[in-house]
C-alpha positions as CSV (number, residue, x, y, z in Angstrom):
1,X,0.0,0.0,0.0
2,X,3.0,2.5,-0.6
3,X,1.1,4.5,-3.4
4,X,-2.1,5.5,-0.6
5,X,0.6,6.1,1.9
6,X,2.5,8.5,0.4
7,X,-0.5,10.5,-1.1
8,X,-1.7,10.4,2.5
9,X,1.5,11.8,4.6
10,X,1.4,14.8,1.0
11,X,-2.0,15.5,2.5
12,X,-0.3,18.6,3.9
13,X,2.5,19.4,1.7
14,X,-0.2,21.0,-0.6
15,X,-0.1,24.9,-1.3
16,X,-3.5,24.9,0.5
17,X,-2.6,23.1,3.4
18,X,0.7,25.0,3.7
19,X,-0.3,28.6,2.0
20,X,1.2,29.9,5.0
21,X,3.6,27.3,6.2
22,X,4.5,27.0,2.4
23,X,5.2,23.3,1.8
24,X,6.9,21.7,4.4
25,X,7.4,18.9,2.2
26,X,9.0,18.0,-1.1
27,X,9.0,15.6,-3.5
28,X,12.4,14.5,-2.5
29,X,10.9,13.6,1.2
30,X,8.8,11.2,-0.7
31,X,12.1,9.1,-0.5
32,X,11.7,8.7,3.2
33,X,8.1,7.6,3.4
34,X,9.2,3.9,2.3
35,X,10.3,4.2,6.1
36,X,7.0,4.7,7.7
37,X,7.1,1.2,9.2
38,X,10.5,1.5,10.5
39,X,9.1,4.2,12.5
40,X,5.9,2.4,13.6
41,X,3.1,5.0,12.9
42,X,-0.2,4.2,10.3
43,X,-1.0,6.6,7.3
44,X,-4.4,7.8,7.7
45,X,-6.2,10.0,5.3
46,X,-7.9,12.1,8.5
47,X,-11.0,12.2,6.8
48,X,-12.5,14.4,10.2
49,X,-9.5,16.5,9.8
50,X,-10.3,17.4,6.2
51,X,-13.5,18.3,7.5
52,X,-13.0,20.1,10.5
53,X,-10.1,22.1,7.8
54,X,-13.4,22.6,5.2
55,X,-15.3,23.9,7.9
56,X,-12.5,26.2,9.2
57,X,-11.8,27.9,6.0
58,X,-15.5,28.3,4.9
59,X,-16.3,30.2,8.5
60,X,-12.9,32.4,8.0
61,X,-13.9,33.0,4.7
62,X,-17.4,34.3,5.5
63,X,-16.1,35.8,8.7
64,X,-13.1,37.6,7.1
65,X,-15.5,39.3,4.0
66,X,-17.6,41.0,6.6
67,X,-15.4,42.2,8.9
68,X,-12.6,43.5,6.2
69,X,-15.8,44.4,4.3
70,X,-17.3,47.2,6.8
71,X,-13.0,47.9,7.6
72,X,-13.4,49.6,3.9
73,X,-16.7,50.7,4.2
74,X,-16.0,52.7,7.1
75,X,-12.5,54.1,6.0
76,X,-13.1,54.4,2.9
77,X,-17.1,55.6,3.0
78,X,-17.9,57.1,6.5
79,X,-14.1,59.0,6.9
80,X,-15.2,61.5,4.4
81,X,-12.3,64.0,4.9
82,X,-10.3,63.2,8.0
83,X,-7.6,61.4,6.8
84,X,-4.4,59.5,8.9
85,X,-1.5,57.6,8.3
86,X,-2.8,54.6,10.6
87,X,-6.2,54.8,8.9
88,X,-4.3,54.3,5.5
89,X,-2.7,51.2,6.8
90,X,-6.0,49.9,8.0
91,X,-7.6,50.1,4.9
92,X,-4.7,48.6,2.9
93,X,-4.5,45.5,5.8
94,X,-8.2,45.0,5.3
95,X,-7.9,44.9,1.1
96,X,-5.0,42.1,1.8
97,X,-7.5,40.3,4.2
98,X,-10.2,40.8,1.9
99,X,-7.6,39.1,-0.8
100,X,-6.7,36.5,1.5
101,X,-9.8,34.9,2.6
102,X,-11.3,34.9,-1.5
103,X,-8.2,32.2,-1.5
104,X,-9.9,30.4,1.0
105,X,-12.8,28.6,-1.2
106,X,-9.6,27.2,-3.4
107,X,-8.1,25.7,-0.7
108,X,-11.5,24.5,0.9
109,X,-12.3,22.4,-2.3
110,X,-9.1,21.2,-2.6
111,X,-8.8,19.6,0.9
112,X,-12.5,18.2,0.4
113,X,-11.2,16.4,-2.8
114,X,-8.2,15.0,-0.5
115,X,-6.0,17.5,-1.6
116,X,-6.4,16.7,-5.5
117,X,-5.7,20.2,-7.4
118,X,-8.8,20.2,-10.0
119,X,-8.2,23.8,-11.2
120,X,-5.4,23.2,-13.4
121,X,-1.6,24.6,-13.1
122,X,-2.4,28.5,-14.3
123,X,-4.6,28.6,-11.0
124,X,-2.3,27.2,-9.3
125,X,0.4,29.1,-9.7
126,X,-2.2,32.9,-9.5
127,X,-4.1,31.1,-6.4
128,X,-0.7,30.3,-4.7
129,X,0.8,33.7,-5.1
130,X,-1.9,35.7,-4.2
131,X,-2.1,33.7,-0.9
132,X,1.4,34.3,-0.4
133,X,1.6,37.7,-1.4
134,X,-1.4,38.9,0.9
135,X,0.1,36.7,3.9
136,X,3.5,38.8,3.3
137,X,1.6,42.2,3.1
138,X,-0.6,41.8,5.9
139,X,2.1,41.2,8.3
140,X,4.5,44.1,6.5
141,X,1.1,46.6,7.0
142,X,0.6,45.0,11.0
143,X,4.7,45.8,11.6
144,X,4.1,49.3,9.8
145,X,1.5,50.3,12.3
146,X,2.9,49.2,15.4
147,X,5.9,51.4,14.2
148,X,3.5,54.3,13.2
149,X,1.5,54.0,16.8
150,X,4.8,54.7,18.5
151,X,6.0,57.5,15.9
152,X,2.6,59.3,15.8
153,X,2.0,59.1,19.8
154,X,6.1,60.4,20.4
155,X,6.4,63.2,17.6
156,X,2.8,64.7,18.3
157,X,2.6,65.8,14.5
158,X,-0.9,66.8,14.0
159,X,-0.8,69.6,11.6
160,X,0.7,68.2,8.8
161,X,-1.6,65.9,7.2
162,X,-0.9,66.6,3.8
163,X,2.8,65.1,4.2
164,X,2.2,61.8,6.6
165,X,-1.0,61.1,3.9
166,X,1.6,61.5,0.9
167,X,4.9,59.8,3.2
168,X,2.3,56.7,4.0
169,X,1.1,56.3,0.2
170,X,4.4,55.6,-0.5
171,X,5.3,53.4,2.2
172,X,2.6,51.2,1.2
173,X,4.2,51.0,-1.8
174,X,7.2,49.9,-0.7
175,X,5.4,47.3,1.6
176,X,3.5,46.2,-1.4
177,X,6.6,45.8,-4.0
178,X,8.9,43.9,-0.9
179,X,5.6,41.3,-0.9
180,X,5.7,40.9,-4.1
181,X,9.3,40.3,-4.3
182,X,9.1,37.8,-1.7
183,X,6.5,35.9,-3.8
184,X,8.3,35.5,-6.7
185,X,9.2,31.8,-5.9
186,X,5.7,31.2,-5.2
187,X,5.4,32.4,-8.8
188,X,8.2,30.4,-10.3
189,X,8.0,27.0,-8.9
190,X,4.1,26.1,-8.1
191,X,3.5,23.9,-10.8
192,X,0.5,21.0,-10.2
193,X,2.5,17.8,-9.8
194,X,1.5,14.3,-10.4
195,X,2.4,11.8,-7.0
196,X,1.1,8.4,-7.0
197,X,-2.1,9.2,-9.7
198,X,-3.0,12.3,-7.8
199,X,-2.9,16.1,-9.1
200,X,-1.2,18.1,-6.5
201,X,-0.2,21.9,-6.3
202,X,3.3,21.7,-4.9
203,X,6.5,24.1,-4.6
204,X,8.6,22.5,-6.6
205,X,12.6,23.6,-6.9
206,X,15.1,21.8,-9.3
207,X,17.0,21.1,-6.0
208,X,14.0,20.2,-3.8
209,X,15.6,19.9,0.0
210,X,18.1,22.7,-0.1
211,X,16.4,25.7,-1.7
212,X,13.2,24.7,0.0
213,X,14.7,24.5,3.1
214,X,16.0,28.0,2.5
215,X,12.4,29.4,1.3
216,X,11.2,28.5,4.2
217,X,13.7,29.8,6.5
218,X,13.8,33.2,4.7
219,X,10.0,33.3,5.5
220,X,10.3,32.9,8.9
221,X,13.0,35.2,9.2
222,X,11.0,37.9,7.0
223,X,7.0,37.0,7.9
224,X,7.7,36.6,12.1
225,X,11.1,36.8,13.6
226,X,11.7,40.6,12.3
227,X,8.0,41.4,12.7
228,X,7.6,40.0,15.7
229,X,10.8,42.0,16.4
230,X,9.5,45.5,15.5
231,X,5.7,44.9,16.6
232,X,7.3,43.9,20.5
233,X,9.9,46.8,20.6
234,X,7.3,49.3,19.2
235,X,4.5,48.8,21.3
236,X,6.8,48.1,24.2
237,X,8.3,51.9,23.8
238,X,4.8,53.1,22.9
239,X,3.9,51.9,26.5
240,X,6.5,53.5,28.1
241,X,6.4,56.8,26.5
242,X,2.8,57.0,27.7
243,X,3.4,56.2,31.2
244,X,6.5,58.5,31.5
245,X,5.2,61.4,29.8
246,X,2.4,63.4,28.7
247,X,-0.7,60.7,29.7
248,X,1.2,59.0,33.3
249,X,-1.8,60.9,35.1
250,X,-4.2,59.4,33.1
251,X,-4.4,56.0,34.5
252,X,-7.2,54.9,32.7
253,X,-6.0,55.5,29.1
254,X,-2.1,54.0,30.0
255,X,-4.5,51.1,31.1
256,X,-6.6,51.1,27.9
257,X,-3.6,51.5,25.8
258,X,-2.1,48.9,27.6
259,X,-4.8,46.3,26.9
260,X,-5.0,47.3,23.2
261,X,-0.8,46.5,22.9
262,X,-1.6,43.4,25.0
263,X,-4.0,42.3,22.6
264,X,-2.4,42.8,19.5
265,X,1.3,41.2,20.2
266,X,-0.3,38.2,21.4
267,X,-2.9,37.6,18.6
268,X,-0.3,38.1,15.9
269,X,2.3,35.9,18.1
270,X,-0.3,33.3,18.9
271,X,-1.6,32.8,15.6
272,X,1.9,32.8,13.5
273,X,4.1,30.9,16.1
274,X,3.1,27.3,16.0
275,X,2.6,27.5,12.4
276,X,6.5,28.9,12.0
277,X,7.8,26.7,15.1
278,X,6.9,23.7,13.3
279,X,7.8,25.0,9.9
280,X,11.6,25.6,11.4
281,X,11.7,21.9,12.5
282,X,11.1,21.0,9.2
283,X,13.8,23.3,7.9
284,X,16.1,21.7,10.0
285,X,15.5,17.9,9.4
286,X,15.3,19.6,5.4
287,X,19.3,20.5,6.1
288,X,19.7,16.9,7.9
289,X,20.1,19.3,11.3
290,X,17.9,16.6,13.0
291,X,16.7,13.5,12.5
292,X,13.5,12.3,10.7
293,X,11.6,10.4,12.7
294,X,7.7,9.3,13.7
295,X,7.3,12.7,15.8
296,X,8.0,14.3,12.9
297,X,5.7,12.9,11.1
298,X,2.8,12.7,13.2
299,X,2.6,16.9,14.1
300,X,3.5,17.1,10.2
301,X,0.2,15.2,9.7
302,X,-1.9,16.1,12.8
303,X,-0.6,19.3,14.2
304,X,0.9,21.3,11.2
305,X,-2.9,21.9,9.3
306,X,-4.9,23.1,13.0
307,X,-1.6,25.6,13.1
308,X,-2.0,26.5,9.2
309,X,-5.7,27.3,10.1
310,X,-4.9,29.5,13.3
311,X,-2.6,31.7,11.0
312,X,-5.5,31.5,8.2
313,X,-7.7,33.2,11.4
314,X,-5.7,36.0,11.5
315,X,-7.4,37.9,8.8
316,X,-10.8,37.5,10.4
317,X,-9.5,39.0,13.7
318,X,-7.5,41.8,12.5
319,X,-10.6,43.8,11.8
320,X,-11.8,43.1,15.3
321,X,-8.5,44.1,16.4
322,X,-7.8,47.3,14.5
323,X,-11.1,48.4,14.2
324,X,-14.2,47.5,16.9
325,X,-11.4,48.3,19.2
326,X,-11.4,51.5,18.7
327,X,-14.2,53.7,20.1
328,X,-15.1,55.4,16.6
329,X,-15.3,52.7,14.6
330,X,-17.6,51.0,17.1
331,X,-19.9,53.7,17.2
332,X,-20.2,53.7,13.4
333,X,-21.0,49.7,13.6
334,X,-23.5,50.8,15.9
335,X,-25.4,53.4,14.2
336,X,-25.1,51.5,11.2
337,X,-27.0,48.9,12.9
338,X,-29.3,50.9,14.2
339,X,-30.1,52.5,11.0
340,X,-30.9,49.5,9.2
341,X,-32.4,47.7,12.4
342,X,-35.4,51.4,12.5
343,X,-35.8,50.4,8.6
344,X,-37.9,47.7,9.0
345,X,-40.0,49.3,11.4
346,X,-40.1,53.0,10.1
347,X,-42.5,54.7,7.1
348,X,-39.4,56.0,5.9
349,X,-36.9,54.4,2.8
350,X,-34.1,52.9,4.0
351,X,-32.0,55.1,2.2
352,X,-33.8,58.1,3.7
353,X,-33.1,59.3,6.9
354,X,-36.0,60.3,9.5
355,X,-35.9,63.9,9.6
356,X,-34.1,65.0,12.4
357,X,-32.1,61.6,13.4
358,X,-29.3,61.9,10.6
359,X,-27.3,60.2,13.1
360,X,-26.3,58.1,16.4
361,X,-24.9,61.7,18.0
362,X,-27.9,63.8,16.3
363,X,-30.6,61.6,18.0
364,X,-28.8,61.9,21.2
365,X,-28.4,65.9,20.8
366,X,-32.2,66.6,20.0
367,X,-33.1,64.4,22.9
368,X,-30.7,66.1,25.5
369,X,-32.1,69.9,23.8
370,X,-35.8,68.7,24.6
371,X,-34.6,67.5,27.8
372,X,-33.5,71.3,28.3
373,X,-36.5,72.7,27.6
């Protein structure tokens, strides 16, 4: 049974499966699987796994369109003319979110087919890269506003809009050229492969252990260890500058603040570091650093999707992160709500407005000036 083994242990080392962890296999480990036995585990196709993957993707997906959804609405909509550099980051964060989870249908009918690629090698190769690209950008736009949180808070600039909103244009430039860059071997070497009978999208480099091994590692270095990096000593300064200076009086906005930093370092570390912890042991036994052996292969099989998943939740919670965390945007969600919420019980259109109530704070000033009178 060799040939429903080894399609079984590739269940993973698909671009869907590993869209973040990108291929912790290779055709060349396919060499290693006649070992299985030596090592005393079972191939199993985890058909509960696939399914509880499937089920994960499809309630990201829908998930991620709403909330990165009403991110742009809001920013983009309901900001009319006030305008900031962190606001320009949010909105480019939630169009790579937004990018990101339309992969997600892909990869959820390719893991309910067992990981059989039926979209042919050009969708392959555009699916793959705009995974990878968006997974690149949104932690390069997450680093970029942990550094502009600090930068804003410590150089009190407020009255020269004009120059952050044309400095941060271009940054996102710059963030958007580097993630494309770092996707061009996405671009290059996803190709649909045939192993054992079976389609598969797979990274595949002319010297399979070596340069994959190196892919990987680059992306760790580059999509967590340097982020992580920047986020943790920005926020970290951000914290101190607060309590030191201008706001140490105000206890309850250090505390706020402090929550909100709290918050953010430990979702982005909690939902990239298993992913890239195991994705490192895989570099290693890739350079023959350590030893393939059965634990290897059973958090490859088991472990390595539920992490791929975690990092795939990331783009649902950034928009509850950056954006119902913050007072403004909640009270736009809320009047928004409202709004449509009165339109089902009001003579009015729902595109019309009552007269008077053009708003959440207009309702509440015409009832505080009859209270008045």
């Amino acid at each position: 049974h060799q040939d429903s083994y080894i399609v079984n242990v590739c269940d993973y080392a698909m671009m869907g499966m590993a869209s973040v962890g990108l291929l912790n296999w290779s055709l060349t480990d396919l060499d290693r699987f006649s070992s299985l036995e030596d090592i005393d585990v079972t191939a199993d196709g985890t058909p509960i796994l696939r399914v509880f993957i499937c089920v994960v993707y499809s309630v990201v997906c829908a998930v991620g369109l709403v909330g990165n959804l009403l991110v742009l609405f809001f920013i983009r909509v309901k900001q009319e003319r006030k305008k900031s550099r962190i606001n320009f980051f949010v909105l480019n964060l939630a169009v790579t979110d937004f990018q990101f989870v339309l992969t997600l249908p892909f990869w959820a009918v390719d893991t309910a087919l067992d990981f059989s690629w039926p979209f042919g090698d050009a969708m392959c190769k555009i699916i793959s890269s705009v995974t990878v690209m968006n997974m690149y950008a949104s932690v390069f736009f997450l680093t970029a506003m942990s550094v502009t949180r600090y930068w804003s808070v410590a150089s009190s600039l407020k009255d020269r809009t004009r120059q952050k909103s044309c400095s941060a244009k271009w940054i996102c430039v710059v963030l958007w050229v580097s993630a494309t860059f770092a996707t061009a071997p996405t671009s290059i070497f996803s190709t649909v492969t045939n192993v054992a009978g079976e389609k598969l999208c797979l990274l595949k480099f002319p010297d399979g252990q070596y340069w994959l091994a190196v892919y990987h590692l680059q992306k760790i270095i580059f999509a967590f260890v340097l982020p992580m990096a920047i986020v943790s000593v920005s926020y970290i300064m951000l914290l101190r500058f607060i309590r030191n200076r201008s706001m140490k009086t105000n206890t309850k906005r250090t505390s706020q603040v402090t929550k909100s930093v709290t918050i953010v370092v430990l979702s982005f570390f909690l939902c990239w570091m298993p992913n890239h912890a195991i994705t490192f042991w895989g570099v290693l036994v890739k350079l023959n650093a350590v030893h393939w052996d059965k634990s290897y292969y059973i958090v490859h099989t088991y472990v390595f999707p539920v992490t791929v998943c975690l990092a795939h939740a990331n783009s649902c919670l950034n928009p509850v992160i950056y954006c119902l965390m913050r007072e403004e945007f909640r009270k736009k969600l809320k009047d928004l709500l409202y709004r449509k919420s009165a339109c089902y019980g009001s003579s009015y259109p729902c595109a019309v407005k009552p007269p008077g109530l053009s708003s959440l704070n207009d309702r509440k000033t015409a009832r505080t000036v009859i209270i008045k009178r």
